[in-house]
C-alpha positions in Angstrom: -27.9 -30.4 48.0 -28.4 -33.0 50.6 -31.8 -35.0 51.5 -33.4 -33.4 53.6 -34.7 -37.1 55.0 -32.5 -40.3 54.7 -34.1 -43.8 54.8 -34.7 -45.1 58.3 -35.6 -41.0 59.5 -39.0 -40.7 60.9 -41.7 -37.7 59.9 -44.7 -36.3 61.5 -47.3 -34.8 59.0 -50.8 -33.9 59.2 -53.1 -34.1 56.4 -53.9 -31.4 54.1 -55.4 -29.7 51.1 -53.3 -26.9 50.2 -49.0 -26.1 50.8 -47.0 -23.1 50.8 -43.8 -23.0 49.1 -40.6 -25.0 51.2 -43.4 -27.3 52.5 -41.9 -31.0 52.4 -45.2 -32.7 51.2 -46.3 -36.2 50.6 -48.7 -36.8 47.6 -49.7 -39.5 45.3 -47.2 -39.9 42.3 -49.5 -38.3 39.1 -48.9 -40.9 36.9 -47.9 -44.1 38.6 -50.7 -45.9 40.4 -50.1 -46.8 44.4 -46.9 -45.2 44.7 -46.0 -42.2 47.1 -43.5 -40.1 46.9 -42.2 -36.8 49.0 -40.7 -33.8 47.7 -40.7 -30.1 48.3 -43.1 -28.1 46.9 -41.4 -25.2 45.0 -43.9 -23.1 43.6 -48.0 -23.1 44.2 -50.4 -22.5 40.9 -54.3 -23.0 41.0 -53.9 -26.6 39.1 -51.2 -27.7 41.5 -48.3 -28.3 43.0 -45.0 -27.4 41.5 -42.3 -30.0 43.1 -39.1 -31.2 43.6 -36.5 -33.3 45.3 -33.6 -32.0 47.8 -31.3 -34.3 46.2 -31.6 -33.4 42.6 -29.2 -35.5 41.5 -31.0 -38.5 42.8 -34.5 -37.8 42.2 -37.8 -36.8 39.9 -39.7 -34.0 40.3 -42.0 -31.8 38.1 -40.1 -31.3 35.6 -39.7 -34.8 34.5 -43.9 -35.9 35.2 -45.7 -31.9 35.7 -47.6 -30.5 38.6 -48.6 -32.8 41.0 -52.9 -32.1 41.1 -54.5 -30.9 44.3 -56.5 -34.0 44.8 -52.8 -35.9 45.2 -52.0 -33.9 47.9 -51.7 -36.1 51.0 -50.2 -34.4 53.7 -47.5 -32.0 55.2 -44.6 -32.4 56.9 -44.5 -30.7 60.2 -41.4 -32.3 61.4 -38.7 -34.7 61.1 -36.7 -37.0 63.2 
């Protein structure tokens, strides 16, 4: 599949708590301190967030560092340019 957002591409997203699944999301990276990352969340559990990339041969997700925790939840993507 292809990125959904390519370097250079602007987003709007509005902070947040919670996600539904297909949300583009931007959280803190669960194990690596100060870095951000964005990805799609995929499936929703009561720990976390399920994610992962839309270009999965380019990318991490949670199978290779777990849910991504609630509290790393920074924001939603409500649209891209």
């Amino acid at each position: 599949m292809e990125p959904t957002l390519n370097d250079g591409d602007y987003i709007l997203a509005r902070p947040a708590h919670r996600a539904q699944p297909h949300d583009i999301v931007i959280c803190r990276h669960p194990y690596v301190k100060n870095k951000i990352i964005i990805k799609r969340a995929i499936k929703i559990e009561a720990e976390g967030l399920q994610v992962a990339g839309d270009n999965p041969g380019a990318s991490t997700d949670s199978e290779s560092f777990g849910l991504i925790p609630w509290v790393h939840l920074i924001s939603t993507v409500t649209s891209t340019m």
